[in-house]
N, C-alpha and C positions, 0 to 999 in steps of 0.2 A: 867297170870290170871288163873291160877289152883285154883282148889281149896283150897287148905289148904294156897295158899299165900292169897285169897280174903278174909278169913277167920282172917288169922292173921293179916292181915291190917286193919281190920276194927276194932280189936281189939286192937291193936295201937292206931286208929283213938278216941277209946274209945266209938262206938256204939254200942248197945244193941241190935238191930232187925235188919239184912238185910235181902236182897231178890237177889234172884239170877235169871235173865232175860235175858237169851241168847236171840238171835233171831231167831224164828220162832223154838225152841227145847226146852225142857227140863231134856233132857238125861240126863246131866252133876246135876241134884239136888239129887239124892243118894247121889252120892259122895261130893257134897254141902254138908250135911245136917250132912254127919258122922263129914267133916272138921268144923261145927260151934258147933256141939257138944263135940268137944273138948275140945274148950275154953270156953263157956259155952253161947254162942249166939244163940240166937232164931233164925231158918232159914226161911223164907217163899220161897215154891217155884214158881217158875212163868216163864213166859216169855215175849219178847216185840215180839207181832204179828205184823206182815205187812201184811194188809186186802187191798181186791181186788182193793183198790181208793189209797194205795200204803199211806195209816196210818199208824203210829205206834201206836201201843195199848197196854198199858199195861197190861197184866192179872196176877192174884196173886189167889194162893189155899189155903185152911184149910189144906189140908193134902197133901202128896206126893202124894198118891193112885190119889187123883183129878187130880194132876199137870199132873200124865203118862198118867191118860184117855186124856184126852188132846192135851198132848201132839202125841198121835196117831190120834185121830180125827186130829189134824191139818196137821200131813203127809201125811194123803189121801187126803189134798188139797192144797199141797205144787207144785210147779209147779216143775219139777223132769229135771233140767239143772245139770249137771254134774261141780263138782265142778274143776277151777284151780287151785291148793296148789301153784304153782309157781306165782301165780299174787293175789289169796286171803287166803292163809297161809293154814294149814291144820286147817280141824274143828275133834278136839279128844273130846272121851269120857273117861272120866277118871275115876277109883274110889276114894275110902276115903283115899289112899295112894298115890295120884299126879301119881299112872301107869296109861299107857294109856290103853285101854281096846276094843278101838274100834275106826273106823270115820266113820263120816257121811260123804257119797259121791255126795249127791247130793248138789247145791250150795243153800244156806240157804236163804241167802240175797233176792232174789225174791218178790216180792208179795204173797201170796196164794190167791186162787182164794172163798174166803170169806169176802162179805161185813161186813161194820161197825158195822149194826145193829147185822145182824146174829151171827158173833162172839162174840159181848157182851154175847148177850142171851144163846149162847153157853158155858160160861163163868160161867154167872150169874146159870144156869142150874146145873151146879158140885159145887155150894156154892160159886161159889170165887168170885172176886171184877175184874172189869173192868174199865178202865176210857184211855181217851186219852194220850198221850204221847208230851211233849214239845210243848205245842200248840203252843208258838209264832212263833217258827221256820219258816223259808221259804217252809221248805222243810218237806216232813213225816208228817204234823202236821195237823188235821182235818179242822182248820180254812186255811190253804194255801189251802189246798185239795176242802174242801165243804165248805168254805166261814164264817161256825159256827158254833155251836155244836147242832146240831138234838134233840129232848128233847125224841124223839121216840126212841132214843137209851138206856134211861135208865140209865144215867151215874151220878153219886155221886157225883165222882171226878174229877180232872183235873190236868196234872202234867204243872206245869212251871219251868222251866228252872232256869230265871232269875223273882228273888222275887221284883226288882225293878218296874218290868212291869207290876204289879198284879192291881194296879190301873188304869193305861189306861186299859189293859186288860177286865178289869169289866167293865168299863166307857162303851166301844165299844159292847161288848157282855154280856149283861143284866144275861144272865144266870147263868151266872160266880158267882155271889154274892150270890145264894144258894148253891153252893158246897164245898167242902171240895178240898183247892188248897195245892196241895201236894211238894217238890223239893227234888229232889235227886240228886245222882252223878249222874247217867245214865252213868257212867265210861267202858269206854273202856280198859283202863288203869289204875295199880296198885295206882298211886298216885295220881288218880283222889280220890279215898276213903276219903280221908282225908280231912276235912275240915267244915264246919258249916252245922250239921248233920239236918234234918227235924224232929222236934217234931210234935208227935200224942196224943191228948189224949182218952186216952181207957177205960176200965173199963173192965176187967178181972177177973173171976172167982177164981182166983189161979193165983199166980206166976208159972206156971209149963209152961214149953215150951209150951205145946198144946193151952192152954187157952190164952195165949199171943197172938200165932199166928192167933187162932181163931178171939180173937179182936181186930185186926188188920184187919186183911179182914172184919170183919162186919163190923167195922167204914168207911172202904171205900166201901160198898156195899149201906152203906147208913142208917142201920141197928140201928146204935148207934148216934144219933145227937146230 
């Protein structure tokens, strides 16, 4: 999962826009961003937060510069466990050349000790787009956690997993039916990339990277309906 291989796979896979969503860092989106410029893919950067009820949240920026404030504000509320490489792999920072450059030492996986709310707004605050992460899941997902989705959070969107479930999904939680329901890989793994990609429809100033990525994040901000 380097860069320039998630890069060429998706290129393969023959998609136009990813996002790169470590957990709980976005150190590794420089070097994203040189590896999708290559091939000529729009980057967005972002991350999957795990907020203090132990969510996954997706967040996604306009720009790099958003992503790194961010991604600093979320360090100072990282809870600071020392990582083990022998039981959870090492976490590197690489550049736009697959070298490694750096790692982070402390264990990522954690929780950080920022609510649902806070972190949207924190989010929402540097331009970018928030929304929950695999709601149906057992496990990380806002409904296992808090029962539903808070409307005082603010959220546009909503990612599901599995597209089969989007009708009970709505049926049970009312909400669901004015949002924009999003599926991705959420890949861990290279060969997860591949396969029946999620269409967005945008409206974009330009074909230029910037304005892509911009409407992109404003369609899930809520911004463009």
């Amino acid at each position: 999962m380097t860069p320039n291989n998630i890069a060429g796979m998706a290129m393969l896979g023959g998609l136009s826009v990813i996002a790169l969503t470590d957990h709980n860092t976005s150190k590794n989106c420089p070097a994203f961003f040189e590896a999708c410029r290559r091939l000529g893919i729009v980057p967005i950067p972002g991350m999957e937060l795990t907020t203090a009820e132990d969510i996954h949240m997706v967040c996604l920026f306009p720009t790099l510069e958003a992503a790194l404030e961010f991604d600093e504000f979320v360090d100072k509320n990282r809870m600071k466990i020392k990582n083990r490489p022998d039981i959870f792999g090492e976490q590197l920072i690489m550049n736009g050349d697959d070298e490694v450059i750096g790692k982070i030492e402390d264990l990522l996986i954690p929780a950080t000790d920022l609510d649902i709310i806070t972190a949207a707004r924190e989010v929402f605050s540097r331009g970018g787009a928030a929304y929950p992460a695999h709601i149906e899941k057992p496990a990380s997902s806002i409904i296992a956690m808090l029962g539903d989705i808070p409307p005082e959070a603010g959220f546009f969107a909503a990612e599901v997993k599995n597209r089969e479930k989007i009708p009970e999904l709505c049926q049970n939680y009312p909400i669901l039916k004015n949002m924009i329901l999003v599926t991705d890989s959420d890949s861990h793994e290279l060969d997860g990339l591949v396969g029946e990609p999620c269409e967005l429809d945008i409206s974009a100033d330009s074909d230029s990277e910037e304005d892509i990525r911009r409407a992109v994040v404003s369609k899930l901000r809520g911004e463009c309906r």
